[in-house]
Backbone as a chain_set.jsonl record, in Angstrom:
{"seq": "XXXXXXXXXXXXXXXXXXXXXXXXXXXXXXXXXXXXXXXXXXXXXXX", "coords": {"N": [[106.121, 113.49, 28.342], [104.227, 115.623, 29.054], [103.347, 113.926, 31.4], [104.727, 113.895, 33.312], [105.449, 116.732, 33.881], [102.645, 117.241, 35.357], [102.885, 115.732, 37.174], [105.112, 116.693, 38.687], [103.991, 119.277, 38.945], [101.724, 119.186, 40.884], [103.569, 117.817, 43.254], [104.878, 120.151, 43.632], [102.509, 121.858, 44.256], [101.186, 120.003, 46.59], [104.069, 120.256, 48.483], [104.029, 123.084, 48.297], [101.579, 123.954, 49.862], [101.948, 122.449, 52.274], [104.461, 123.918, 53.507], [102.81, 126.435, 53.522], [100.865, 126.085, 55.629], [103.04, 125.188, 57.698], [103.952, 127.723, 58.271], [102.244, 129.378, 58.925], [100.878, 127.849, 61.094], [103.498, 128.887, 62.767], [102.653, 131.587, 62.785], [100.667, 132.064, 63.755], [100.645, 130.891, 66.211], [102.875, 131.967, 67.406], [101.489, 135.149, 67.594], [99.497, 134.574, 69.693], [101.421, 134.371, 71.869], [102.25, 136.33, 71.989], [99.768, 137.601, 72.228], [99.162, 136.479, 75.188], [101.46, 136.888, 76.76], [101.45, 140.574, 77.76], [98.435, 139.454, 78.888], [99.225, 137.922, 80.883], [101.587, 139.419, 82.352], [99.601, 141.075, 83.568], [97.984, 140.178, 84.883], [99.823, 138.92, 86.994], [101.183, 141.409, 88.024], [98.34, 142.381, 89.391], [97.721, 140.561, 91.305]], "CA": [[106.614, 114.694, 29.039], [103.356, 115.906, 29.734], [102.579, 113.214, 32.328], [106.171, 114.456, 34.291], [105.153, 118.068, 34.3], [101.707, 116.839, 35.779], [103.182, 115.249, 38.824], [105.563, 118.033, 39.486], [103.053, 120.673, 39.161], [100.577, 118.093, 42.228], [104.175, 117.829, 43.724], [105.048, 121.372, 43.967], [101.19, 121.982, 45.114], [102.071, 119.5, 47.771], [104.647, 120.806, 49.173], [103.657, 124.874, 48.666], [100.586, 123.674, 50.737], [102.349, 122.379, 53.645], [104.731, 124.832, 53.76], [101.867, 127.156, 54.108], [100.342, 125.454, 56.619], [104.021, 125.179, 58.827], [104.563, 129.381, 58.328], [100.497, 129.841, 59.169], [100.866, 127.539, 62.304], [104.037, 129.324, 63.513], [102.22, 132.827, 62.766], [99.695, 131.947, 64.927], [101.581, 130.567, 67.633], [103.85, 133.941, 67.438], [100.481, 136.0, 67.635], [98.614, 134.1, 70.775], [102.176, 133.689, 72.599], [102.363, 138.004, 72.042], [98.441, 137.771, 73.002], [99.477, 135.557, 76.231], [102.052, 138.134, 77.469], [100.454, 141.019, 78.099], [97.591, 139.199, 79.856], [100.548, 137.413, 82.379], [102.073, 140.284, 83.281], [98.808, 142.007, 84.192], [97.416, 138.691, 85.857], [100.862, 139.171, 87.939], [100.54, 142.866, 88.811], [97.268, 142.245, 90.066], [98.235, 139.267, 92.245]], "C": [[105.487, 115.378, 29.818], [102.892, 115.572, 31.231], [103.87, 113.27, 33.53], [105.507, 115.757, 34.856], [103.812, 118.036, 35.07], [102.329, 116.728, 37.3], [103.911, 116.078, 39.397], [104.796, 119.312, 39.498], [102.116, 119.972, 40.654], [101.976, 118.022, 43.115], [104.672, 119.157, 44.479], [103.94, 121.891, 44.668], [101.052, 121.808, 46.722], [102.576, 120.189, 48.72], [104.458, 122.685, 49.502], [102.619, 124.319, 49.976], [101.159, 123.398, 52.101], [103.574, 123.649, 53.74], [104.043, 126.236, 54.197], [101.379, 127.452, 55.325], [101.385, 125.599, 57.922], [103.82, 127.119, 59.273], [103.256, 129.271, 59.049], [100.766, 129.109, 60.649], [101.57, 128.699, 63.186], [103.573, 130.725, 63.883], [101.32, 133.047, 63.717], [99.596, 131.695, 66.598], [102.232, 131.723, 68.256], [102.274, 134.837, 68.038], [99.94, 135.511, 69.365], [99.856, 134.062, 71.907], [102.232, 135.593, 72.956], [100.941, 138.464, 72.899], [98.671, 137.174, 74.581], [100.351, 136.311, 76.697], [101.565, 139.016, 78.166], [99.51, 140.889, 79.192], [98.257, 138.745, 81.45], [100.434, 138.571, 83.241], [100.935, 141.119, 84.046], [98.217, 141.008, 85.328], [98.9, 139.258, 87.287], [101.143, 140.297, 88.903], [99.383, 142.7, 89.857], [97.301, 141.255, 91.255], [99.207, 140.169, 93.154]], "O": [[105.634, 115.695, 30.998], [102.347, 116.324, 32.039], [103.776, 112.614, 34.568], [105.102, 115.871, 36.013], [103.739, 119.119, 35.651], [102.219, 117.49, 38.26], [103.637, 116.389, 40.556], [105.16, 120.294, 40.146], [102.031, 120.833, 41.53], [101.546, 118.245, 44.246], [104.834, 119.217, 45.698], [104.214, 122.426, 45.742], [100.911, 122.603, 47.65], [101.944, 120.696, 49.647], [104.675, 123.321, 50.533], [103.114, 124.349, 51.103], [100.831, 124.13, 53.036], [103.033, 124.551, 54.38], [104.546, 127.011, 55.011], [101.371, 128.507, 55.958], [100.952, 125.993, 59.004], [103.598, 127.574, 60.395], [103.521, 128.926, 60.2], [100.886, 129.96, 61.53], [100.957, 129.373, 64.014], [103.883, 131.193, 64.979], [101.21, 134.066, 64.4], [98.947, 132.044, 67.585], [102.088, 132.231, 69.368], [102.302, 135.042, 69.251], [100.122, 136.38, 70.218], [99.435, 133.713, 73.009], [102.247, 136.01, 74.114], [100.866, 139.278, 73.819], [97.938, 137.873, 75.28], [99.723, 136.716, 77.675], [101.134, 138.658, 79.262], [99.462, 141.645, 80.163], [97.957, 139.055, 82.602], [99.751, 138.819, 84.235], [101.244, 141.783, 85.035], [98.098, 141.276, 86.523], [98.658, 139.9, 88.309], [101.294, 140.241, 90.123], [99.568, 142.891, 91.059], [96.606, 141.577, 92.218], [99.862, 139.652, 94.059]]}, "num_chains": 1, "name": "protein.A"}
């Protein structure tokens, strides 16, 4: 039993980890796409 609860604890790890990783990408993406606005429209004004 031990050697079950082992692999689903490295399984669950696993997967928390990339799930992490997906949210953290998109957060970042979200952030630089909000940072990237902003600069447009002023780039555009100015033009």
């Amino acid at each position: 039993m031990a050697n079950i609860k082992d692999i689903g604890k490295l399984f669950l790890f696993i997967v928390t980890g990339l799930v992490a990783i997906i949210v953290g990408s998109f957060m970042v993406r979200g952030t630089m796409h909000m940072w990237d606005k902003p600069r447009d429209s002023k780039k555009d004004k100015k033009d």
